[in-house]
N, C-alpha and C positions, 0 to 999 in steps of 0.2 A: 454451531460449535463456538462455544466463546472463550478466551483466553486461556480460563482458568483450566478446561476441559482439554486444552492444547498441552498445557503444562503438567498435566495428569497421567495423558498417555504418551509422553516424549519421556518420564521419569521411569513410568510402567516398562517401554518397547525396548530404552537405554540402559535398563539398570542403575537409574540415578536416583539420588535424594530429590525431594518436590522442589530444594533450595537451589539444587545444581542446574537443575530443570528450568524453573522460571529465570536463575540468572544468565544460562543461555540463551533461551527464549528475546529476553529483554532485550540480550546483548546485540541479536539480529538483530532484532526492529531498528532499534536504535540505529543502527550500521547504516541499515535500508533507510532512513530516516537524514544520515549526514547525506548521504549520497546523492538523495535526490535535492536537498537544500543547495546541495553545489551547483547542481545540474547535470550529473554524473548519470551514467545507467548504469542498473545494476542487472544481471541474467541471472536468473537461475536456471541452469541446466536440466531440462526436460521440465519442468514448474512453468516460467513463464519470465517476461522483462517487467522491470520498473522504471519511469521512466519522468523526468519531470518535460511539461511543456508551456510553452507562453499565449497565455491565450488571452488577444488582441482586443483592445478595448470596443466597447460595444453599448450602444442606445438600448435602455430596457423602458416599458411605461411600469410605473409602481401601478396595478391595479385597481388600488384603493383609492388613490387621490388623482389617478390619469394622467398624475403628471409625468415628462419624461428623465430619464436620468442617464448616466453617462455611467456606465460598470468597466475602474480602468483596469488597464493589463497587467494581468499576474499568473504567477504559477501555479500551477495546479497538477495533483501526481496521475500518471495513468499507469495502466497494467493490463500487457498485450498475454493471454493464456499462451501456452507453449503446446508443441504440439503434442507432449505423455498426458498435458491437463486436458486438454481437448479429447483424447479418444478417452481416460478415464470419465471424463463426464456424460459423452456420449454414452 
């Protein structure tokens, strides 16, 4: 399912315009998107957490040239399912 298809049946299920729909839509992400730049978590209730983490600098080899390099620490977003997403996907 990709965005546009999210925005189509949130308009459909809501009763909304496609406008009102995608500027909803956007306006989550976006939320989801400060929150984790802060370092904040976010839960959605029965869905699942978002959650940003730091993850520790780290030796890689570039395959191509064998040489090695040093990958430093940054953030990166994770997302733990919840447990309504877990038995719906089961």
């Amino acid at each position: 399912m990709k965005k546009n298809d999210l925005i189509g049946l949130v308009a459909e299920k809501a009763h909304l315009t496609q406008k009102a729909s995608k500027e909803s839509i956007e306006t989550f992400l976006s939320e989801v998107q400060k929150a984790l730049s802060k370092g904040e978590k976010v839960v959605v209730s029965g869905f699942g957490t978002f959650k940003s983490v730091i993850v520790k600098d780290k030796a890689v080899i570039n395959p191509q040239t064998k040489e090695k390099q040093i990958v430093k620490s940054h953030r990166v977003a994770r997302f733990t399912p919840g447990r309504g997403l877990k038995k719906a996907v089961k």
